[in-house]
C-alpha positions as CSV (number, residue, x, y, z in Angstrom):
1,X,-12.2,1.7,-3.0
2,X,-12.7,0.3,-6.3
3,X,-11.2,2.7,-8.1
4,X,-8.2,2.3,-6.1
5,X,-8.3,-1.0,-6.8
6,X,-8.7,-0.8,-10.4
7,X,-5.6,1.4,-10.3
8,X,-3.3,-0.3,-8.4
9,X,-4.0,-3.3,-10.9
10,X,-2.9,-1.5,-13.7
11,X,-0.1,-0.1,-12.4
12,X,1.2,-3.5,-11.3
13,X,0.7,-4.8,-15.0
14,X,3.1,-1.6,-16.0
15,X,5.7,-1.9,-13.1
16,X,6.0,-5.6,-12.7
17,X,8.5,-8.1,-15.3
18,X,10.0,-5.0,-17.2
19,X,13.4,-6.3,-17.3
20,X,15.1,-3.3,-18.8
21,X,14.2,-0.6,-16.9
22,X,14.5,-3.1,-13.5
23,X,18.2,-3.7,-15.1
24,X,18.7,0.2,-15.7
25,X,18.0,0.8,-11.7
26,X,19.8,-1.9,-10.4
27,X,22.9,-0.1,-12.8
28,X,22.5,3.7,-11.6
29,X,22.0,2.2,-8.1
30,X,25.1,-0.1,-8.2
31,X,27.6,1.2,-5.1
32,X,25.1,3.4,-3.3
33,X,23.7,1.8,-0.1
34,X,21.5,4.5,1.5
35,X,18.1,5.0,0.1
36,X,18.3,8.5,-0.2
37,X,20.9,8.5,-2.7
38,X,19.0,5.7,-4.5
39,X,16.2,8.0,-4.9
40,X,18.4,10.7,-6.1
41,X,20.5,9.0,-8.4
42,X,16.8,7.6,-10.4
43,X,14.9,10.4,-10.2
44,X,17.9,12.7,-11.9
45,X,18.0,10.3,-14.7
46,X,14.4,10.0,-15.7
47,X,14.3,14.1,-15.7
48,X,17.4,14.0,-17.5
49,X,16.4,11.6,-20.2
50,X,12.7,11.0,-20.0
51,X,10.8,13.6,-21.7
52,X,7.7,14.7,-20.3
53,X,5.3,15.0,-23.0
54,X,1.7,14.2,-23.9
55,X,-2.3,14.6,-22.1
56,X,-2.0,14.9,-18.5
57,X,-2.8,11.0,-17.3
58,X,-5.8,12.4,-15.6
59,X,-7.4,13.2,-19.2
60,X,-6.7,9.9,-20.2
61,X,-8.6,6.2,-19.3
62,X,-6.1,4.2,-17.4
63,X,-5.8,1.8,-20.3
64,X,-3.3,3.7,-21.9
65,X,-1.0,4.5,-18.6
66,X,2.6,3.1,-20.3
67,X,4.6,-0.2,-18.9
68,X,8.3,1.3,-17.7
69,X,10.2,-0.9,-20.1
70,X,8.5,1.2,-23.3
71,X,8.7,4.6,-21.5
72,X,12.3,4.4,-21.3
73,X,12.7,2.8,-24.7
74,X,10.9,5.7,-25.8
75,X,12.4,8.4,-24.0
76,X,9.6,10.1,-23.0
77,X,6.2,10.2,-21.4
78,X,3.7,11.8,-19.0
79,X,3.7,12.0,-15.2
80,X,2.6,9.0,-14.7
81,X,4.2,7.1,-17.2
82,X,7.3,8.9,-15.7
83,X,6.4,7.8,-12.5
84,X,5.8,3.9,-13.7
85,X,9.3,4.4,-14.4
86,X,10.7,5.5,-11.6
87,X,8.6,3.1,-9.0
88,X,9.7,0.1,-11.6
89,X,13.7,1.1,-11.3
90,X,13.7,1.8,-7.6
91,X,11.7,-1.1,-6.3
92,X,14.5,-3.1,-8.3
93,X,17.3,-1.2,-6.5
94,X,15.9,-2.3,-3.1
95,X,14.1,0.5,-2.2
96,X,10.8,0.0,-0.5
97,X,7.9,2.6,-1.1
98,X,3.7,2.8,-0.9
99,X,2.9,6.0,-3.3
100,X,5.0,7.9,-5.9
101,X,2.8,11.5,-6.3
102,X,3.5,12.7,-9.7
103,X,3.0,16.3,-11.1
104,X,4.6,17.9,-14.1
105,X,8.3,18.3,-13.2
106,X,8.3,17.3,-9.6
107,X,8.0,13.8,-8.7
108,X,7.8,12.9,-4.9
109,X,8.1,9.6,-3.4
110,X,7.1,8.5,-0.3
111,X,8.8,5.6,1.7
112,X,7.4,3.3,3.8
């Protein structure tokens, strides 16, 4: 439990007050209504434009897991940092969900 803790602490600090990337969702979500196109219309632009690159985040202390407002200023990123991303931008679009699962090119997300 307190690892899950510890976790979901630091991915709060990452996903929460990142203005740009809540701006960038709000923008690719703008006109859709149905959550399943929100979903859609995110994750194709964080594999189209966000590079995966670097360790795998399970090599890495948690520490250096990136906030979404510098992974898509950079462009690129690893699973994690992807998924940061992606929970950042479609939380801001109104869409509600517990987990994002994140593994090399596939990113799942789970709803509520």
């Amino acid at each position: 439990q307190k690892l899950a803790d510890t976790l979901k602490i630091e991915l709060e600090k990452r996903t929460n007050g990142q203005f740009a990337a809540e701006t960038k969702g709000r923008e690719l979500c703008a006109g859709l209504s149905k959550e399943t196109e929100k979903i859609i219309a995110i994750r194709n632009f964080v594999v189209k434009n966000i590079r995966l690159t670097g360790p795998s985040h399970t090599e890495l202390p948690l520490k250096y897991l990136t906030a979404a407002d510098r992974v898509l200023a950079d462009g690129y990123g690893n699973s994690a940092d992807q998924a940061i991303l992606m929970k950042t931008m479609l939380t801001a679009a109104a869409v509600s969900l517990t987990n994002i699962c994140a593994k090399r090119n596939l990113i799942m997300l789970l709803n509520t």
